[in-house]
MOPAC internal coordinates of N, CA, C and O (Angstrom, degrees):
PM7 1SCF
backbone

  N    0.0000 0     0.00 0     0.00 0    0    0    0
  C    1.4578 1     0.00 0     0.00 0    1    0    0
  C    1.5322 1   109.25 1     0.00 0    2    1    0
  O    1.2310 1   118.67 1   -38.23 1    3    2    1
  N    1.4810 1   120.14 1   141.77 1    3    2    1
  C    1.2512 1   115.90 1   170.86 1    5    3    2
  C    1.1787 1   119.43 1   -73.67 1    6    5    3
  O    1.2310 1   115.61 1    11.22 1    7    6    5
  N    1.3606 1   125.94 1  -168.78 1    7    6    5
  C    1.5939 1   138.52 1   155.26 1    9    7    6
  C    1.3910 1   127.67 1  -124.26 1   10    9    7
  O    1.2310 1   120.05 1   -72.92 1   11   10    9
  N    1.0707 1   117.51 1   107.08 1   11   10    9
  C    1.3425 1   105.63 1   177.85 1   13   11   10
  C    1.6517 1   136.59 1   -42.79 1   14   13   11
  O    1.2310 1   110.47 1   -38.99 1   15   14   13
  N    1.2045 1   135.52 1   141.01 1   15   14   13
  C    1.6703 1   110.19 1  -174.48 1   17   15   14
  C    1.2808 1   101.20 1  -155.70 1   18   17   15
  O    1.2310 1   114.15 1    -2.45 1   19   18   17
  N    1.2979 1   128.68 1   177.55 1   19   18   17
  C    1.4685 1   129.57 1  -167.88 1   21   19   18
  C    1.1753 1    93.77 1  -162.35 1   22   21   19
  O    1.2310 1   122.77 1    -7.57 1   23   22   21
  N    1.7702 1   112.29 1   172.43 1   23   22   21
  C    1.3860 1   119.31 1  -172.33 1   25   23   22
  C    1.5711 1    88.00 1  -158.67 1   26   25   23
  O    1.2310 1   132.27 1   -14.79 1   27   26   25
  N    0.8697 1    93.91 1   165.21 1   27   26   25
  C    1.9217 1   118.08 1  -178.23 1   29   27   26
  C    1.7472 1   100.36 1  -136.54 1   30   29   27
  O    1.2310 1   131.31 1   -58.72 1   31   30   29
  N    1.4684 1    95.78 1   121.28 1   31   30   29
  C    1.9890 1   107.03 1  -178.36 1   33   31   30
  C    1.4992 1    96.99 1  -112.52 1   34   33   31
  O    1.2310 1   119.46 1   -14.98 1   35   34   33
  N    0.7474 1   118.65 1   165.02 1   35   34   33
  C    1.7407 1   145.63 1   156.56 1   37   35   34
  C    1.4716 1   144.48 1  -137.17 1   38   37   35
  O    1.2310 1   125.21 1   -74.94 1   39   38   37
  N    1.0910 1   107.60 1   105.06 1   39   38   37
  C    1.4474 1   119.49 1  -157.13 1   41   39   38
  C    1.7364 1   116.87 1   -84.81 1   42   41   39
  O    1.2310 1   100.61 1   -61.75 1   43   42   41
  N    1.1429 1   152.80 1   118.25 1   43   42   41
  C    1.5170 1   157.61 1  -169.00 1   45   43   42
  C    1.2860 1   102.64 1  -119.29 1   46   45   43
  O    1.2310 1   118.90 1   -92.76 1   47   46   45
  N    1.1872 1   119.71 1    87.24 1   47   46   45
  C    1.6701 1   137.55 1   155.52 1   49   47   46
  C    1.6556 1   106.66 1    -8.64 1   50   49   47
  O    1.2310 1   126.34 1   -36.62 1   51   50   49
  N    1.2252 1   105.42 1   143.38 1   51   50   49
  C    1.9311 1    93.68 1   129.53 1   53   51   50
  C    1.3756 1    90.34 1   -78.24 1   54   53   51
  O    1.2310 1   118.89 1     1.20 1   55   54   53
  N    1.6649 1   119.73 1  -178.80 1   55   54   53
  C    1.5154 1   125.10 1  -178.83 1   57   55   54
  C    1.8812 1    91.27 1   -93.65 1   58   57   55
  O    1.2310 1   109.57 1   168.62 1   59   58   57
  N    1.2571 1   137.16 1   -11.38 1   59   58   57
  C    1.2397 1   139.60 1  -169.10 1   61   59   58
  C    1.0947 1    97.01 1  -101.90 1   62   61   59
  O    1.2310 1   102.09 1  -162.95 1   63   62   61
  N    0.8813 1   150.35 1    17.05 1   63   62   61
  C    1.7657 1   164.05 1  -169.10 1   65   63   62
  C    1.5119 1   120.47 1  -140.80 1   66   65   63
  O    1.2310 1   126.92 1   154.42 1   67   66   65
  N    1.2318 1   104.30 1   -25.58 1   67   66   65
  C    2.1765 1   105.11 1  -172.28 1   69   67   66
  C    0.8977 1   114.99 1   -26.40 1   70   69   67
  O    1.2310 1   132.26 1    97.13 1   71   70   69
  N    1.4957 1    93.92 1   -82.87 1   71   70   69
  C    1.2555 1   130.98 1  -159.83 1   73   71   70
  C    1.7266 1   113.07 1   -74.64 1   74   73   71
  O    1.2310 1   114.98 1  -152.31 1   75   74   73
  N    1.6678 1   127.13 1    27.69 1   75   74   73
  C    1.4784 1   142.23 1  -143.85 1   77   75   74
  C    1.7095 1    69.11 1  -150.47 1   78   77   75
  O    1.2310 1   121.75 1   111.37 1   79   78   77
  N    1.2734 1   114.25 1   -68.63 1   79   78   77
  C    1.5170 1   119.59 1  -126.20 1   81   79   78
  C    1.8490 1    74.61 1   -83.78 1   82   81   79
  O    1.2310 1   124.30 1   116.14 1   83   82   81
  N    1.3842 1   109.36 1   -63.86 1   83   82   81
  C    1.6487 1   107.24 1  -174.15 1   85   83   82
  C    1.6495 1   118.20 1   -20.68 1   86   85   83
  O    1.2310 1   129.34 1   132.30 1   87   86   85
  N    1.5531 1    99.60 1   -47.70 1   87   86   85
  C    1.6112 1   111.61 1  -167.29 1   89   87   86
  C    1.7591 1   111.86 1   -59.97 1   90   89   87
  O    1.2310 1   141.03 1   143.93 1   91   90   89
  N    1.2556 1    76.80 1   -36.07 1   91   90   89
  C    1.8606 1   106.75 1  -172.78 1   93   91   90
  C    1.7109 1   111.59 1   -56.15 1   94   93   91
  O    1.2310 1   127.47 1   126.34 1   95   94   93
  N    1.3006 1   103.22 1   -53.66 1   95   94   93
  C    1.3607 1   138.42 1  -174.81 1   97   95   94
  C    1.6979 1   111.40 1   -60.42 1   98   97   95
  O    1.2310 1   130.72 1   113.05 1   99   98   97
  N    1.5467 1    96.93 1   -66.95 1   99   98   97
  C    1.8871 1   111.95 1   168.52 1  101   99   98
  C    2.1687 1   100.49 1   -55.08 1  102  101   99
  O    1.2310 1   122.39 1   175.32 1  103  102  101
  N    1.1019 1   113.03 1    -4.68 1  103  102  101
  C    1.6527 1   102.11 1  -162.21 1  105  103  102
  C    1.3635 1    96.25 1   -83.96 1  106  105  103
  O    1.2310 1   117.93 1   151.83 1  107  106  105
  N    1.4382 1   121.55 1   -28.17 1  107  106  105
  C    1.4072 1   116.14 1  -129.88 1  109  107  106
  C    2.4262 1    82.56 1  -114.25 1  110  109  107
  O    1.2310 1   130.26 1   150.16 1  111  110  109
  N    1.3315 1    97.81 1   -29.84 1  111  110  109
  C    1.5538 1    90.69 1   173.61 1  113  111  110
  C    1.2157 1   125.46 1   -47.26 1  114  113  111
  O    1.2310 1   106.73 1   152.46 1  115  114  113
  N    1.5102 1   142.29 1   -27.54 1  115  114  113
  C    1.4962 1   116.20 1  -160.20 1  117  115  114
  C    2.1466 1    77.67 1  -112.88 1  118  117  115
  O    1.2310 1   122.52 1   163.55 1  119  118  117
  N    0.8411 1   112.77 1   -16.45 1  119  118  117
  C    2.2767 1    99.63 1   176.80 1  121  119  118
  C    1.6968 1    85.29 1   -81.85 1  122  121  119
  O    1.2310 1   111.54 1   177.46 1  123  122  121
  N    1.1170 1   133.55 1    -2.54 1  123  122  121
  C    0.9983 1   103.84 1  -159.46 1  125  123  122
  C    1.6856 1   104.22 1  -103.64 1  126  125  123
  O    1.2310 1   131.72 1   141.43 1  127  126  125
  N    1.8192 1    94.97 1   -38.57 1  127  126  125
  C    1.7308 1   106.84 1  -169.34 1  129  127  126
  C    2.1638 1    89.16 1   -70.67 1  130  129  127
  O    1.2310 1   119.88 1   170.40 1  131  130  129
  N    0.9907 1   117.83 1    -9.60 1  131  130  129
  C    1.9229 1   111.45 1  -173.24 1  133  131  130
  C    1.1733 1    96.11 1   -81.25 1  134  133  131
  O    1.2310 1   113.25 1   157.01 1  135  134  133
  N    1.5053 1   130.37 1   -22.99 1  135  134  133
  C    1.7383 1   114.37 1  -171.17 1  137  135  134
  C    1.4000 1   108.31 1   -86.87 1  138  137  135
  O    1.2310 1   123.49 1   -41.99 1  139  138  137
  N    1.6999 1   110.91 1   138.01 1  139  138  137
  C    1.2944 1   121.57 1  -163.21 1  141  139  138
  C    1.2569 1   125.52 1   -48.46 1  142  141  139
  O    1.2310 1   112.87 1   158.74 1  143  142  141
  N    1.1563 1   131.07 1   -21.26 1  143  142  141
  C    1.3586 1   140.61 1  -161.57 1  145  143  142
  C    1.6683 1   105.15 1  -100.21 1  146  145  143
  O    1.2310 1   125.71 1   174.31 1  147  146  145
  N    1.4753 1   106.64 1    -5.69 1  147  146  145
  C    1.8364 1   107.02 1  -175.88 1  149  147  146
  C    1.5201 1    94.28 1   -85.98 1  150  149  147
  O    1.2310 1   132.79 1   -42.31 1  151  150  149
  N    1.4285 1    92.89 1   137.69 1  151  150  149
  C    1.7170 1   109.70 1   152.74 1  153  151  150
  C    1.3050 1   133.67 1   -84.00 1  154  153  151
  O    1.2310 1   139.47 1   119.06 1  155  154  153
  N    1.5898 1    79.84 1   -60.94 1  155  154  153
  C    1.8919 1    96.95 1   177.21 1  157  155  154
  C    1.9725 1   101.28 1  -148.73 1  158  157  155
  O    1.2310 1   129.14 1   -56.19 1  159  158  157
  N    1.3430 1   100.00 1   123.81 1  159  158  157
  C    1.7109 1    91.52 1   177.87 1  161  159  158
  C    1.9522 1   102.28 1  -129.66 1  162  161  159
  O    1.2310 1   133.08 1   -68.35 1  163  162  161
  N    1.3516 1    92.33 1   111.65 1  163  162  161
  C    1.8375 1    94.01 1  -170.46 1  165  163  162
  C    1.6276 1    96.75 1  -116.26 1  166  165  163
  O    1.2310 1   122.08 1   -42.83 1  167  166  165
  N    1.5968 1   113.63 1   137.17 1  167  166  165
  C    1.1519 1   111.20 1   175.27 1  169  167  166
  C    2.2147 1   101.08 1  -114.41 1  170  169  167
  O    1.2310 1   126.27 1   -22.85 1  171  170  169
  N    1.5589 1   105.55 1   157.15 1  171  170  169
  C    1.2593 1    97.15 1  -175.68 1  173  171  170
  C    1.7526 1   103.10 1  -146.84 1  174  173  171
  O    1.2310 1   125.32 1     6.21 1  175  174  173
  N    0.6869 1   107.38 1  -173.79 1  175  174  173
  C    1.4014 1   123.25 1  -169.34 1  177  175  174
  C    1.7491 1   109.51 1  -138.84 1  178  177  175
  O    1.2310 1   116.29 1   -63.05 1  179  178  177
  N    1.5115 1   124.65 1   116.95 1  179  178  177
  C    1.4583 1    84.87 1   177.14 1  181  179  178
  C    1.2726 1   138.15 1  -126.77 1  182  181  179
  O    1.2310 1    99.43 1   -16.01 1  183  182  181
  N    1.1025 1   154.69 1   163.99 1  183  182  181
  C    1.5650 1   154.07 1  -112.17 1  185  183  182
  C    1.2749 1    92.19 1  -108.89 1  186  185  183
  O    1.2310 1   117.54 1   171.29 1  187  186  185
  N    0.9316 1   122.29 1    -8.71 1  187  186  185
  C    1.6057 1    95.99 1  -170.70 1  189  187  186
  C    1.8426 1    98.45 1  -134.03 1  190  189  187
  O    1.2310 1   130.55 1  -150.15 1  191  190  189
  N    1.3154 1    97.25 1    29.85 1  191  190  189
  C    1.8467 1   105.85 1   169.12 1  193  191  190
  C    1.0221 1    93.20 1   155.52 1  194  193  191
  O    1.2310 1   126.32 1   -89.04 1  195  194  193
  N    2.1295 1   105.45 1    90.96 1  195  194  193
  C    1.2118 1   112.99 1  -175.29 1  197  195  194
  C    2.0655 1   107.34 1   -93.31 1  198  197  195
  O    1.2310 1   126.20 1   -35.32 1  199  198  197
  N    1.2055 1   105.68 1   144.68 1  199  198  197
  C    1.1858 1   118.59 1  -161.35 1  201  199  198
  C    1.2787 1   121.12 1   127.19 1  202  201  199
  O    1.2310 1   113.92 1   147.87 1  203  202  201
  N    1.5793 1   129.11 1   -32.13 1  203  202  201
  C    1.0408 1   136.79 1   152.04 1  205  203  202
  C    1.2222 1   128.29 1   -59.13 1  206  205  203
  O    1.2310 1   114.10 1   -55.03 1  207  206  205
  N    1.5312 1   128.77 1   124.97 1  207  206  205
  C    1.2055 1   116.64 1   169.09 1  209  207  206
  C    1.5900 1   112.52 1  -111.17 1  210  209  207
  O    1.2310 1   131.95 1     0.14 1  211  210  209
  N    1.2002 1    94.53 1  -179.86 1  211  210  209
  C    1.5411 1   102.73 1  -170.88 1  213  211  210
  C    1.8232 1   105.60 1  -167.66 1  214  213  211
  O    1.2310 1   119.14 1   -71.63 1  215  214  213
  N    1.2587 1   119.25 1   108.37 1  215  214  213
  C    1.2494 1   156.19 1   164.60 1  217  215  214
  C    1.1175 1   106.33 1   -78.05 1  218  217  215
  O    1.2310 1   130.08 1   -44.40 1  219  218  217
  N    1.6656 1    98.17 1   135.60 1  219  218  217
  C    1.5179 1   120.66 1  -172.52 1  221  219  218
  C    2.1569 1   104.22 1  -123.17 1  222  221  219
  O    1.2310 1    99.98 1   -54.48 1  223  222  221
  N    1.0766 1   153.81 1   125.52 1  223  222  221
  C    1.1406 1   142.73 1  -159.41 1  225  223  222
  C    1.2048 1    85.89 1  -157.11 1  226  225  223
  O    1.2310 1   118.04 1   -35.04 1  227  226  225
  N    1.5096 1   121.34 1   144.96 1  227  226  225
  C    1.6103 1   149.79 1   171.27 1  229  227  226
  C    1.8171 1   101.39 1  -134.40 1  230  229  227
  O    1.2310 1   131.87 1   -40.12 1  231  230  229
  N    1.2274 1    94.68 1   139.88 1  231  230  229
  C    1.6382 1   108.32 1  -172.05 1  233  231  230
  C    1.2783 1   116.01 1  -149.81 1  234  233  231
  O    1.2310 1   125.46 1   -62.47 1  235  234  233
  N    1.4259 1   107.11 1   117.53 1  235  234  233
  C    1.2539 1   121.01 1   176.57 1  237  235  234
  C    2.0141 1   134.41 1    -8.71 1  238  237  235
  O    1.2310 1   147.53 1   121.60 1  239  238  237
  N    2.1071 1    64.04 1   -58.40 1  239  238  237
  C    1.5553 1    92.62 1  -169.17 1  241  239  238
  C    1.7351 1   117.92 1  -151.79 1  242  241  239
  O    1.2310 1   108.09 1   -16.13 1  243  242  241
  N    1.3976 1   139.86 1   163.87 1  243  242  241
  C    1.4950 1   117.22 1   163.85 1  245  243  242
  C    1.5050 1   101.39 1   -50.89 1  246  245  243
  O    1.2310 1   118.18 1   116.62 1  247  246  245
  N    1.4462 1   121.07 1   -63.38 1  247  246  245
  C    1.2439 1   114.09 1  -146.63 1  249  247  246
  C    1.4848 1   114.49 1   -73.55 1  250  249  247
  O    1.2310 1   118.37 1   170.22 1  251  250  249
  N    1.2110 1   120.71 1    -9.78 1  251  250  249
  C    1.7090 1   138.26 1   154.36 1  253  251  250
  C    1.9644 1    92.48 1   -54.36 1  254  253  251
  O    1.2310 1   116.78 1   123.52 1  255  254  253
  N    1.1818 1   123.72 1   -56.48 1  255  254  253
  C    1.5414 1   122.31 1  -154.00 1  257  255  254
  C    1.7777 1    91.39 1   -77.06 1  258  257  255
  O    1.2310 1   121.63 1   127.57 1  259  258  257
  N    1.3891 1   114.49 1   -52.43 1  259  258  257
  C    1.5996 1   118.34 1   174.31 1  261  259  258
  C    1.5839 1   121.41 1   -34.41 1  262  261  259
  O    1.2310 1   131.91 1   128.18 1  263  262  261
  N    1.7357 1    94.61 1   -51.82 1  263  262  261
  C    1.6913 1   103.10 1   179.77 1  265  263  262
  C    1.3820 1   112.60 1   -50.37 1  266  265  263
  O    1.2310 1   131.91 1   134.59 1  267  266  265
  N    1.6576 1    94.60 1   -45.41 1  267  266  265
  C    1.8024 1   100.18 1  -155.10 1  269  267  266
  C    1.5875 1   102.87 1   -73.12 1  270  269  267
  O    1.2310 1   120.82 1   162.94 1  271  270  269
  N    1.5779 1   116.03 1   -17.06 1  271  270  269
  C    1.7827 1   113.22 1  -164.62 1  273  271  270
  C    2.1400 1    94.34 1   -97.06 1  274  273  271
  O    1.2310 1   120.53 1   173.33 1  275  274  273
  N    1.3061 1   116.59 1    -6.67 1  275  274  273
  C    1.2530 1   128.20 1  -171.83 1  277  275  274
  C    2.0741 1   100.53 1   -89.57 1  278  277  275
  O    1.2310 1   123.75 1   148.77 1  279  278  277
  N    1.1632 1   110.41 1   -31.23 1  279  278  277
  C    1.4959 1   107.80 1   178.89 1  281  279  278
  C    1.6432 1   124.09 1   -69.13 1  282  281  279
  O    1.2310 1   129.23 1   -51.68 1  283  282  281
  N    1.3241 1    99.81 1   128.32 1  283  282  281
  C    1.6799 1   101.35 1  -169.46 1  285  283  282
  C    1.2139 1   129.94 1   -22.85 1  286  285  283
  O    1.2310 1   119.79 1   144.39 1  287  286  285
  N    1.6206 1   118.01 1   -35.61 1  287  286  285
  C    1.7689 1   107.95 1  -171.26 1  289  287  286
  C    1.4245 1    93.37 1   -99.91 1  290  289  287
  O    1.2310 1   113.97 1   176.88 1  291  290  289
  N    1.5724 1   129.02 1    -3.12 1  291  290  289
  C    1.7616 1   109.07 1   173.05 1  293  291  290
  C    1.6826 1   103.94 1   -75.99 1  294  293  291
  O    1.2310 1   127.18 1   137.16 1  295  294  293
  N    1.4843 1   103.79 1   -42.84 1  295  294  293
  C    1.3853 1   107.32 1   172.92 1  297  295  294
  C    1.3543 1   128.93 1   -50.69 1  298  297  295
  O    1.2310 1   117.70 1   169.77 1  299  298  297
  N    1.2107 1   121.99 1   -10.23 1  299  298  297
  C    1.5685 1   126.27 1  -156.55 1  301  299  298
  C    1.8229 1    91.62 1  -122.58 1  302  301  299
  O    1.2310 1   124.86 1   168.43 1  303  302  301
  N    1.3695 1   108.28 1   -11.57 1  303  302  301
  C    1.8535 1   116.43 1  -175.22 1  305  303  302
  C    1.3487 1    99.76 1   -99.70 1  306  305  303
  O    1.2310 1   119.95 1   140.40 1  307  306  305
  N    1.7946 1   117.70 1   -39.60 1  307  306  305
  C    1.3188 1   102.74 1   178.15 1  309  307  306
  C    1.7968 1   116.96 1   -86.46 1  310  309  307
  O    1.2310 1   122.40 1   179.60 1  311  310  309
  N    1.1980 1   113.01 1    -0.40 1  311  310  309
  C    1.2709 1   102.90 1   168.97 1  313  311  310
  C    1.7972 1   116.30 1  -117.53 1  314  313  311
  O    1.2310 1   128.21 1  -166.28 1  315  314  313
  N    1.5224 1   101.79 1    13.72 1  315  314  313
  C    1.5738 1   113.25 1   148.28 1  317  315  314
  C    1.3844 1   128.81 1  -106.64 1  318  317  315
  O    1.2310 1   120.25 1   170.83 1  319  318  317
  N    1.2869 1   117.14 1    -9.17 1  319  318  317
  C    1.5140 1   119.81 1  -166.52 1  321  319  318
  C    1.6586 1   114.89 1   -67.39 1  322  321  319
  O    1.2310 1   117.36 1   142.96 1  323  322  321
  N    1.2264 1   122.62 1   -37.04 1  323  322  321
  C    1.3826 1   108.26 1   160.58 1  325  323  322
  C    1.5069 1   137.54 1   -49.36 1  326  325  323
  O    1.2310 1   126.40 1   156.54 1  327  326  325
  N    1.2196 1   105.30 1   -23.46 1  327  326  325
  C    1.6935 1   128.48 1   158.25 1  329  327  326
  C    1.2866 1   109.82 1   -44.84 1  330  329  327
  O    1.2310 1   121.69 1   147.58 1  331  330  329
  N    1.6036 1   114.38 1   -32.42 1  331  330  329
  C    1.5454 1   121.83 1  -156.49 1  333  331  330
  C    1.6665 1   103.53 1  -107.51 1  334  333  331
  O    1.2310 1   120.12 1   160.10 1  335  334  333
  N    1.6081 1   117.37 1   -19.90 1  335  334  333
  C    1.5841 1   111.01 1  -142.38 1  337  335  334
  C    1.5516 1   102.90 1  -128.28 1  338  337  335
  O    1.2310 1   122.81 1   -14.17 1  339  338  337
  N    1.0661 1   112.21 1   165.83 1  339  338  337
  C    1.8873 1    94.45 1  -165.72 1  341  339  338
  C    1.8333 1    73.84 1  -108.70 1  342  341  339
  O    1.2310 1   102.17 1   157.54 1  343  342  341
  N    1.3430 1   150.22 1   -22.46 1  343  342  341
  C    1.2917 1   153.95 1   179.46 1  345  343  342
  C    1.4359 1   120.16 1  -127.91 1  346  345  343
  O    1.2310 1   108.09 1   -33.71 1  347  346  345
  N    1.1025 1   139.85 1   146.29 1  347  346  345
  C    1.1900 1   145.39 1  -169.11 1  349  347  346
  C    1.9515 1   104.27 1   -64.83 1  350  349  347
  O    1.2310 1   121.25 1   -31.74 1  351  350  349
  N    1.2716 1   115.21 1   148.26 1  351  350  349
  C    1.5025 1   108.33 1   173.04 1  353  351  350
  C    1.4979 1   124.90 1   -59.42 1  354  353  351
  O    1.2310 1   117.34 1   -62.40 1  355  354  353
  N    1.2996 1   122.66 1   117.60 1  355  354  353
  C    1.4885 1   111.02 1   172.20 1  357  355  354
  C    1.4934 1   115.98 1   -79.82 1  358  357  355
  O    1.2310 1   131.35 1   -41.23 1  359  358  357
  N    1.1003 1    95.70 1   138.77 1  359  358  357
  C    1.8968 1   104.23 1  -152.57 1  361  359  358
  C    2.1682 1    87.25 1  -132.53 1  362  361  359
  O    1.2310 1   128.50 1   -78.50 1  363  362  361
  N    1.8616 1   101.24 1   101.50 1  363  362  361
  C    1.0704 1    82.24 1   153.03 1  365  363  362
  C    1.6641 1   116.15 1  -144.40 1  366  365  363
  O    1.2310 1   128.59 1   -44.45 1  367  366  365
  N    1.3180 1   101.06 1   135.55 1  367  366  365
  C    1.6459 1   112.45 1   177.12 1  369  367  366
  C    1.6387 1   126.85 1   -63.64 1  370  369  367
  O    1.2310 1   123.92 1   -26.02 1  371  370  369
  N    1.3350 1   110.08 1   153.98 1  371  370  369
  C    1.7088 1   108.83 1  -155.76 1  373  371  370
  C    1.3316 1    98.54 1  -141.51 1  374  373  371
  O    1.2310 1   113.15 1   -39.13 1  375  374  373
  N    0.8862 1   130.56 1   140.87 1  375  374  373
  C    1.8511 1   140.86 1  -152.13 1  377  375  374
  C    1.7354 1    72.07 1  -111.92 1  378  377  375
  O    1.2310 1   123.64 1   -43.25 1  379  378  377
  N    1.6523 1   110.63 1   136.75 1  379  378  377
  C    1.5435 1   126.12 1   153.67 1  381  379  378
  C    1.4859 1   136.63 1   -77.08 1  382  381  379
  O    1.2310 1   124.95 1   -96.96 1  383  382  381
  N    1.7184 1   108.09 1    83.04 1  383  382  381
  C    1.3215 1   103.21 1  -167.76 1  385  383  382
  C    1.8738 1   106.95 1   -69.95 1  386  385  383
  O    1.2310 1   123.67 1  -176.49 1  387  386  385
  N    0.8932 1   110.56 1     3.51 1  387  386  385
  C    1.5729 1    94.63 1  -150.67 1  389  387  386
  C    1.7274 1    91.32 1  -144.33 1  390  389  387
  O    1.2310 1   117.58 1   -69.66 1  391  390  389
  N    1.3001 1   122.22 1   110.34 1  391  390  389
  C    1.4355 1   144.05 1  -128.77 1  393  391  390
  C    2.1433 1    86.74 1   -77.63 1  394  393  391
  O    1.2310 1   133.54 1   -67.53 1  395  394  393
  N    1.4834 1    91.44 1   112.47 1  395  394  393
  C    2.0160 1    84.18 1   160.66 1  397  395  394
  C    1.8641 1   111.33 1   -49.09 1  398  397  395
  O    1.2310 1   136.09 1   -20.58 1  399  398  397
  N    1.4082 1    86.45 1   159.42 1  399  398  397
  C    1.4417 1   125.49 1  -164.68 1  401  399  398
  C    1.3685 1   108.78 1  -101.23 1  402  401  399
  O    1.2310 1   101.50 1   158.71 1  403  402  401
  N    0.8873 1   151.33 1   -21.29 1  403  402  401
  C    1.7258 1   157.82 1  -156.87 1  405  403  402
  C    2.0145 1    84.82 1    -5.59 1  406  405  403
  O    1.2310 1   107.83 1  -175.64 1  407  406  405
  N    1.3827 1   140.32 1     4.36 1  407  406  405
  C    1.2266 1    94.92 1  -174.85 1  409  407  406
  C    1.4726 1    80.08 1  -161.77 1  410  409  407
  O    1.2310 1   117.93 1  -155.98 1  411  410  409
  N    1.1867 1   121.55 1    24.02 1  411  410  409
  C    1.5712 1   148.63 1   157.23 1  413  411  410
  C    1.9934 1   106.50 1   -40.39 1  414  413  411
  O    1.2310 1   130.02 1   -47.12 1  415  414  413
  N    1.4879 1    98.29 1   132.88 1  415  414  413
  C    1.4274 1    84.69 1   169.97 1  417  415  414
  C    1.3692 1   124.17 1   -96.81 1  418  417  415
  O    1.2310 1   125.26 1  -133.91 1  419  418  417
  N    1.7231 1   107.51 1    46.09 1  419  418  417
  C    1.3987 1   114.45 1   160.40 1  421  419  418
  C    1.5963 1   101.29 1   -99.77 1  422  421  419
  O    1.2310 1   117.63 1   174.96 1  423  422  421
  N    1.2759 1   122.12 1    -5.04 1  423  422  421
  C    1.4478 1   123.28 1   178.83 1  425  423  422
  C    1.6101 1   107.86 1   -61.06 1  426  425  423
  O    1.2310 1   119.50 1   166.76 1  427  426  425
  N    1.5777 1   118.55 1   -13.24 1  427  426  425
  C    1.5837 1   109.42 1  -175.91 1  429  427  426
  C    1.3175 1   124.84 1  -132.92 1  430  429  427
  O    1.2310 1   134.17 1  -131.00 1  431  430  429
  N    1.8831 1    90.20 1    49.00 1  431  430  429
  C    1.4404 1    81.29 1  -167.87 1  433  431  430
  C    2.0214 1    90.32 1  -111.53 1  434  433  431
  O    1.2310 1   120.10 1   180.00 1  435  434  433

């Protein structure tokens, strides 16, 4: 049986890049939440040091997370994204204590 798992990233602009990289970033959410292996994929911006982003992703499975980082335009983001970032993405993963919802009434917001 798998496990479900999620990770939270954070993204640091150059400041000549944000608003490039932001657009970039919002493109890839709705191809991204249709592939089978997505749970939940939320992108944000945040309030208190705007320019930063920070991505929220839930995944089925690794090999659900493998597929999705194996498709042409993730491949072409992870070997352009320094182009975009004044620091590399901090990427950290979170073990699911508390069982997904697929029918949760955060599904309608």
């Amino acid at each position: 049986m798998t496990q479900p798992f999620a990770l939270v990233g954070t993204a640091r602009p150059k400041p000549e890049r944000a608003e490039e990289l932001k657009q970039l970033l919002l493109s890839f959410v709705e191809p991204t939440r249709r592939e089978s292996g997505c749970l939940e994929y939320h992108f944000h911006e945040d309030r208190n040091d705007p320019g930063v982003f920070v991505f929220y992703e839930a995944w089925r499975s690794q090999a659900d997370l493998d597929a999705h980082l194996a498709l042409p335009h993730m491949r072409a983001f992870w070997e352009q994204r320094m182009d975009y970032l004044e620091t590399d993405l901090d990427v950290r993963f979170l073990t699911m204590h508390s069982p997904y919802r697929p029918d949760g009434p955060e599904r309608g917001l």
